[in-house]
N, C-alpha and C positions, 0 to 999 in steps of 0.2 A: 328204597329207591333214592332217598334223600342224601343217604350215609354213600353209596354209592357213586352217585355224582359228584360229591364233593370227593369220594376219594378221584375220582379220575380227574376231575379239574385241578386237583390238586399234583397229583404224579405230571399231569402236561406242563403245570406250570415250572417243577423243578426242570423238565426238557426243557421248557422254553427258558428258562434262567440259565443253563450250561450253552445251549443253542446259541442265545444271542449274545452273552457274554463272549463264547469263541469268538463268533462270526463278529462284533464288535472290534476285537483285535485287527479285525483286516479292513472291514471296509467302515469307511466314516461313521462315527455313530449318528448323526441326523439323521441319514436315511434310514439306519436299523429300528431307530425308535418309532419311526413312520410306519415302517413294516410290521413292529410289532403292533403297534397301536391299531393299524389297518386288521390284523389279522383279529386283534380281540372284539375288533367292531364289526368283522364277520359274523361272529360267533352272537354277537346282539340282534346282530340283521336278519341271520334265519332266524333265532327265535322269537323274532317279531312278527316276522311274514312270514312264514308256514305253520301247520296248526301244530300245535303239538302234540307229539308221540313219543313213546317211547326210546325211539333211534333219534328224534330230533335231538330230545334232552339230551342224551348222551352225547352227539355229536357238537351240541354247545358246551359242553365241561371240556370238553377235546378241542375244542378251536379255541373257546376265550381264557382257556387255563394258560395255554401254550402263550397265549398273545400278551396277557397278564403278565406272565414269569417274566419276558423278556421286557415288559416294559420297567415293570419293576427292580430289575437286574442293570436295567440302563440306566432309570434316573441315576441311580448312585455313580455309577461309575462316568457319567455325564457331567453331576456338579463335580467328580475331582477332576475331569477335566477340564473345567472353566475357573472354578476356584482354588484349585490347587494351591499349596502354599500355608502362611501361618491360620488362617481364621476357616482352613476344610472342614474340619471338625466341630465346629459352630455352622456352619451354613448348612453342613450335610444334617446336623444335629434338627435344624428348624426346617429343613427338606420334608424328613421322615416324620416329623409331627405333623407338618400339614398334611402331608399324605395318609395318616392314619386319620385323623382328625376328619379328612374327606371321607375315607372309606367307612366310619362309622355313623357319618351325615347318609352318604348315601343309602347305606341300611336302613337309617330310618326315615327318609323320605320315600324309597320304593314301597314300603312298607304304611304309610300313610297316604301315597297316592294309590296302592293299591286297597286300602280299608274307604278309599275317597268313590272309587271307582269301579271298583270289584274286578278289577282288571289289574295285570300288571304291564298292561299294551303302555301305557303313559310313562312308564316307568322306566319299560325299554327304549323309548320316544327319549326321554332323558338321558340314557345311558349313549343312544346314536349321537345325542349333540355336544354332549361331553366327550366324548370319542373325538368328534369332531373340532373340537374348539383347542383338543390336544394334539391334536393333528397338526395346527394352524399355530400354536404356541412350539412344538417342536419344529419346525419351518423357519420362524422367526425370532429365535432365543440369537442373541446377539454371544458371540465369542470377543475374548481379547483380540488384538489385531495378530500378536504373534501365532497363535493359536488356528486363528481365521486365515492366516496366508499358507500355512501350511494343509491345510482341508484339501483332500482329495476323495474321488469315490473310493477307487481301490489305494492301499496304503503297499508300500514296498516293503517288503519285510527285513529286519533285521534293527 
């Protein structure tokens, strides 16, 4: 069941990394990242609040892989478009270790508050307000001004 979920969470996230990377191309990325963010913190929010079973699990590898991919697929392509230029490769570089650095934190804190707890309700409790707190940090990431005056929802092509 284990090997399972992780495949499926896995295959949504490569969709959700082609998905929003497209769909990035056209409309602003601040809102897509919202979108994805929202979408992976679906995927928290049922397996919080309803009991689980065997269609729920499933259905969270499917909603927060998808949510995951595209958030993941965005920060990158988020910092080159605010830091673009001589030092992308340094900023993107300490991007991706905090972000790894987080995901291995988080492992093992889920992981101790659920040996704390015998639960891993607190853990999804934590994943909801990190959800959230990212939610609120992509809303308010400051752009350069040229960058910021050109922001639209939808972007015209060419």
């Amino acid at each position: 069941v284990s090997a399972a979920l992780l495949g499926y969470f896995s295959i949504m996230a490569i969709a959700g990394k082609l998905f929003f990377g497209y769909l990035s191309d056209r409309v602003t990325k601040e809102y897509i990242m919202v979108f994805a963010i929202s979408i992976m913190a679906a995927g928290f929010f049922m397996l919080n609040t309803f009991s689980a079973t065997g269609f729920l699990l499933n259905a969270f590898a499917l909603i927060a892989g998808f949510g995951f991919g595209g958030a993941f697929t965005l920060i990158q392509v988020w910092v080159a478009g605010i830091y673009c230029g001589k030092s992308y490769g340094s900023v993107l570089g300490i991007v991706i270790m905090v972000d790894e650095l987080a995901g291995s934190a988080g492992a093992i804190a889920l992981g101790t508050l659920r040996k704390m707890s015998g639960s891993f309700k607190s853990g999804l409790d934590l994943m909801l307000v990190l959800c959230a707190v990212a939610i609120l940090c992509a809303v308010l990431v400051r752009r350069s001004k040229s960058s910021a005056g050109n922001a639209r929802l939808f972007k015209r092509p060419g």
